[in-house]
C-alpha positions as CSV (number, residue, x, y, z in Angstrom):
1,X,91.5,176.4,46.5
2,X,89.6,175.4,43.1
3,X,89.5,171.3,42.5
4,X,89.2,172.0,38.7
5,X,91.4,170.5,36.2
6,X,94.2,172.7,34.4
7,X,92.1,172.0,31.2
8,X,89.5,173.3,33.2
9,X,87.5,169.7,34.3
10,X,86.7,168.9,37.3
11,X,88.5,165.9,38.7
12,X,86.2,162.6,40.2
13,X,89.1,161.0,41.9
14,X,92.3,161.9,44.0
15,X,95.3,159.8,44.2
16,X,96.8,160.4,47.7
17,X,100.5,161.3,47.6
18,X,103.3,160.6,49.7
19,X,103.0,158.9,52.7
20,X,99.4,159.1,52.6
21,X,99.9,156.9,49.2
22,X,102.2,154.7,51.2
23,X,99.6,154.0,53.5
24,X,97.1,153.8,51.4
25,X,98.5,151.0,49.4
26,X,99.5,148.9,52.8
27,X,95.9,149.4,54.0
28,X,95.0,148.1,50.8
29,X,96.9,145.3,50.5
30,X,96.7,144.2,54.1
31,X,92.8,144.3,53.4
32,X,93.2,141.9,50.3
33,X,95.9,139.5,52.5
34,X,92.8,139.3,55.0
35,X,90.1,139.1,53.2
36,X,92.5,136.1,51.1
37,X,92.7,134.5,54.2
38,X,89.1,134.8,55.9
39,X,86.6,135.0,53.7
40,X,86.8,131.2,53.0
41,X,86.5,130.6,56.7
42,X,83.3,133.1,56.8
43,X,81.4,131.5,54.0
44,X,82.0,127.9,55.5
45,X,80.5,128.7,58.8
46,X,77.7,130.4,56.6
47,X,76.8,127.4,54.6
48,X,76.8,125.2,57.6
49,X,73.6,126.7,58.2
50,X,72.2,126.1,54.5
51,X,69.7,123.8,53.5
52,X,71.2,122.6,50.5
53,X,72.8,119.5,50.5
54,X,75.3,120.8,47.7
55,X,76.4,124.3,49.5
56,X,76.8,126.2,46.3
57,X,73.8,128.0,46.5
58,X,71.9,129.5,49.7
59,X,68.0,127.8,50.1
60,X,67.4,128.4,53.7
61,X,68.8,128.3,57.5
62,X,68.5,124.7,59.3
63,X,70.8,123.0,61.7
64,X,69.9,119.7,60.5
65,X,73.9,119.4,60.0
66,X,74.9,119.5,63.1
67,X,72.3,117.2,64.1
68,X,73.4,115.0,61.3
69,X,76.8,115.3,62.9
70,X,76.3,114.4,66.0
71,X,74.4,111.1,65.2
72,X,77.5,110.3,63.0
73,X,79.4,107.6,65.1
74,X,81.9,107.2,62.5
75,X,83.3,110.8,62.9
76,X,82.5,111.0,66.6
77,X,84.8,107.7,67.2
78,X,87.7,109.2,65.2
79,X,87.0,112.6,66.9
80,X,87.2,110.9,70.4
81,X,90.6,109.1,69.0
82,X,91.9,112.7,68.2
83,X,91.3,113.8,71.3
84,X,92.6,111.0,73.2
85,X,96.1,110.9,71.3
86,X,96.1,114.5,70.9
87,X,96.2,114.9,75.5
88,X,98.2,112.3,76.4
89,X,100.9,112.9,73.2
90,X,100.9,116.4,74.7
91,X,101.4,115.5,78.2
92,X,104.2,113.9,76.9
93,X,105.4,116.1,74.5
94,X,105.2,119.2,77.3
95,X,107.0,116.8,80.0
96,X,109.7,116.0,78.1
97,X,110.5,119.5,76.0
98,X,110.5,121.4,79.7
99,X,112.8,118.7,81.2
100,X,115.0,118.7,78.2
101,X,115.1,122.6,77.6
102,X,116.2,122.9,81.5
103,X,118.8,120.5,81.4
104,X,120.5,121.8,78.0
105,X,119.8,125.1,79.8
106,X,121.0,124.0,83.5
107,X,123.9,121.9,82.4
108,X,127.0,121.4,79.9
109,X,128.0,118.0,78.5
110,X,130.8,117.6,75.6
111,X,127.7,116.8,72.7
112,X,125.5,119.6,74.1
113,X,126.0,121.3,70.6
114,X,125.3,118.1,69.0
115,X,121.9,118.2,71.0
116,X,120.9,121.1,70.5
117,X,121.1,120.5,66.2
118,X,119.8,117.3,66.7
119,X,116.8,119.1,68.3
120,X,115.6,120.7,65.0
121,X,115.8,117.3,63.0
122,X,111.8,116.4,63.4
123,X,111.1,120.1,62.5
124,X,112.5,119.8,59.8
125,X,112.5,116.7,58.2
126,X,109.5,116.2,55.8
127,X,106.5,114.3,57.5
128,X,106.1,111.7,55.1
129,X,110.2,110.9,55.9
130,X,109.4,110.6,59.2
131,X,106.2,108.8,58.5
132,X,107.9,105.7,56.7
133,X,111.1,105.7,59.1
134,X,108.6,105.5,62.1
135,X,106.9,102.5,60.2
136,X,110.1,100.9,59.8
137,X,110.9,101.2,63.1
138,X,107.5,99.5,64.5
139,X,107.8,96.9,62.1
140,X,111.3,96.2,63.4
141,X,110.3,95.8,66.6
142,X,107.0,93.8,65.8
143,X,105.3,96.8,67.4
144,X,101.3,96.4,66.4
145,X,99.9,99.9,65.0
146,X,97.5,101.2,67.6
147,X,97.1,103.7,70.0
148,X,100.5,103.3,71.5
149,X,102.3,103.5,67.3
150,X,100.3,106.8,67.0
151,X,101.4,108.4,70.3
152,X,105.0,107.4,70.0
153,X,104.7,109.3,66.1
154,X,103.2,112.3,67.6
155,X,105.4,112.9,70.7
156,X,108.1,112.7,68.6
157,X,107.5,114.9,66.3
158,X,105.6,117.6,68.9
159,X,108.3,117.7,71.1
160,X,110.8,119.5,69.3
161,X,108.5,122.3,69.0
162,X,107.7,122.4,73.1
163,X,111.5,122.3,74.0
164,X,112.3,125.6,71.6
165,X,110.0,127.5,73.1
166,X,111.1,126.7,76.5
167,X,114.6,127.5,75.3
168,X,113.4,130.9,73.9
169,X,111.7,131.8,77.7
170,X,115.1,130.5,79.4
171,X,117.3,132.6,77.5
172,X,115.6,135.8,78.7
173,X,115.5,134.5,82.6
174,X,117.3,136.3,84.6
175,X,120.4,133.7,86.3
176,X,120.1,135.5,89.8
177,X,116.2,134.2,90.4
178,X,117.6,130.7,91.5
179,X,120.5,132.1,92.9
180,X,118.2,134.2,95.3
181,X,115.7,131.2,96.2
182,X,118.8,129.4,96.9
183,X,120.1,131.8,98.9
184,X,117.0,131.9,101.0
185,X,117.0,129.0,101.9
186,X,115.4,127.0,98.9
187,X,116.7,123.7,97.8
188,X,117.6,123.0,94.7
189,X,114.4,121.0,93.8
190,X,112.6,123.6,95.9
191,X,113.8,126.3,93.7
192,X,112.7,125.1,90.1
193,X,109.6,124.5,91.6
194,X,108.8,127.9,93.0
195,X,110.6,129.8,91.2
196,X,111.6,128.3,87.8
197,X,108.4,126.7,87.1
198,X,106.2,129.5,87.5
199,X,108.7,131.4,85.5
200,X,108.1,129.1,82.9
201,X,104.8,128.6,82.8
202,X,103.2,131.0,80.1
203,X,106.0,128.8,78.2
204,X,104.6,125.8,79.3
205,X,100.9,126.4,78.1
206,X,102.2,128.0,74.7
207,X,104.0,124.6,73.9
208,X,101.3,122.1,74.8
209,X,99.1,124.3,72.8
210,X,100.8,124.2,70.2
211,X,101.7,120.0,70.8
212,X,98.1,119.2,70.5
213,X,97.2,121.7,67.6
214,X,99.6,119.8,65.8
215,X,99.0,116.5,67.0
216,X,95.1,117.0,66.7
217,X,95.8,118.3,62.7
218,X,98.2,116.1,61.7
219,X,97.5,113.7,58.9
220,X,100.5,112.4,56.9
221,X,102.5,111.3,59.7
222,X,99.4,109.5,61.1
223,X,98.3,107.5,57.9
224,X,101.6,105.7,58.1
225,X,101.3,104.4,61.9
226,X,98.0,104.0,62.6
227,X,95.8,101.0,63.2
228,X,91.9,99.9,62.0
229,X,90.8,101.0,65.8
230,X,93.3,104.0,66.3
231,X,92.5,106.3,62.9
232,X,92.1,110.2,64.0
233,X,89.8,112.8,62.8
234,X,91.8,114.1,59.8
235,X,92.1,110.5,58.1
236,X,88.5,110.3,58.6
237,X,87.7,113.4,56.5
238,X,90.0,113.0,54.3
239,X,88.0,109.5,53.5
240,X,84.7,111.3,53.4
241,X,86.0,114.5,51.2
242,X,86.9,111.8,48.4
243,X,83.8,110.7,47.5
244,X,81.7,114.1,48.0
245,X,80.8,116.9,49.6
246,X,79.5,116.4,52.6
247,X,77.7,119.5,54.7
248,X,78.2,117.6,58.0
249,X,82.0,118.7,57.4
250,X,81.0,122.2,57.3
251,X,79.6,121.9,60.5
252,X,82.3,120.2,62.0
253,X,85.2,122.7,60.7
254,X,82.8,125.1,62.0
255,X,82.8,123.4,65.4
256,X,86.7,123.3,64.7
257,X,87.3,127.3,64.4
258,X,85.4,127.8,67.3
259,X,87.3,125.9,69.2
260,X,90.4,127.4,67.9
261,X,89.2,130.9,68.9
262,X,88.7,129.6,72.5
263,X,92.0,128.8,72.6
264,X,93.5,131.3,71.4
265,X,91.5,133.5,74.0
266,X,92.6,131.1,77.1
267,X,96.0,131.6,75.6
268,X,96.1,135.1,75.4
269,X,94.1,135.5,79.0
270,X,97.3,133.6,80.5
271,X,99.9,136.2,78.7
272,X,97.8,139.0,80.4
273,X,97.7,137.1,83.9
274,X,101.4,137.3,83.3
275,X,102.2,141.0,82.5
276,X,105.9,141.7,84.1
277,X,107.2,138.7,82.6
């Protein structure tokens, strides 16, 4: 068939039609939405390798950044601090949302209702409400902010998250699986451990991910209940992005993504090791 024109030009461009128009303009649009969403992060790990001090303009690979970063005790201190709160508030955090999520699971109590909306509160409240009430609270109770004030903020505010999640995976567990172990043989306590904890445990990794991603990132709950000696990463940068920009912060959210990616991998490497469940 001829491509020409009724008036008898050739046409230089085809509009598909259809569904092939349909996905043309989701293809399109999915392709902005992503390139929206990562080229930012692309061209910050790129000019964590440039020369200039400024960033805005390309003179030349170094890694004089990252050495600069890792002679910075300032932001190593507050990264140790991050770390530190961010383990032992998810330790917490995942103890507590699996014990809580089995026994609103395992057992019924007149305010179980009650509980269970009560549960969503810290996800929902605004941070810096939470911030100030948590202030309040230490104050009351002539509670220094340290270590211990940031910990307290950040399991409470994590655990919420760790407990849903463990709700979502008991809802689709079958009821006989205990009933089986126990008639087996299996105690009770024998049962969740064998059985109901392993069950759980893609559950279990997912939430304390998530606890310390949120713990390690937070910032406006922190600035309220943190000490001189205590302050975590994000207040740190926060500080520095104030008063300039500085490339050793390109090199450390560089550091950051990478990070990220590994655990997202490790994450998705325990759904796979998983694959029935």
């Amino acid at each position: 068939m001829s491509d020409a024109h009724p008036l008898g030009r050739k046409t230089l461009f085809h509009l598909p039609g259809g569904n092939a128009l349909m996905r043309w303009f989701c293809g399109s649009w999915t392709s902005a939405v992503f390139a929206f969403l990562y080229l930012p992060i692309v061209l910050l790990v790129l000019f964590s390798f440039n020369q200039s001090k400024s960033g805005f303009h390309w003179e030349g690979f170094t890694l004089q950044w990252y050495e600069a970063l890792f002679r910075n005790q300032i932001l190593l201190r507050a990264f140790t601090n991050s770390l530190l709160i961010g383990t032992v508030s998810t330790l917490l955090a995942t103890a507590l949302g699996t014990l809580g999520a089995w026994m609103l699971y395992r057992y019924r109590f007149p305010i179980h209702r009650t509980m269970e909306a009560l549960i969503f509160v810290p996800m929902i409240m605004p941070e810096i409400l939470m911030g100030v009430s948590l202030l309040v609270l230490f104050v009351n109770l002539s509670l220094p902010l340290s270590y211990l004030t940031v910990i307290i903020a950040h399991v409470t505010f994590t655990f919420p998250f760790v407990l849903v999640g463990m709700q979502a995976r008991l809802q689709g567990m079958d009821p006989s699986l205990e009933e089986a172990a126990m008639d087996l043989g299996a105690t009770p306590r024998q049962a969740f451990f064998k059985v109901i904890l392993p069950y759980l445990t893609p559950a279990i990794a997912s939430g304390a991910l998530l606890a310390f991603s949120l713990s390690l990132d937070d910032y406006i709950v922190t600035v309220f209940v943190t000490g001189a000696e205590s302050q975590t990463l994000p207040l740190k940068v926060y500080g520095m992005v104030r008063v300039g920009l500085n490339p050793q912060l390109n090199a450390l959210s560089a550091l950051g993504i990478v990070l990220t990616m590994i655990l997202v991998y490790a994450s998705e490497k325990l759904k796979q090791s998983h694959p029935g469940e």
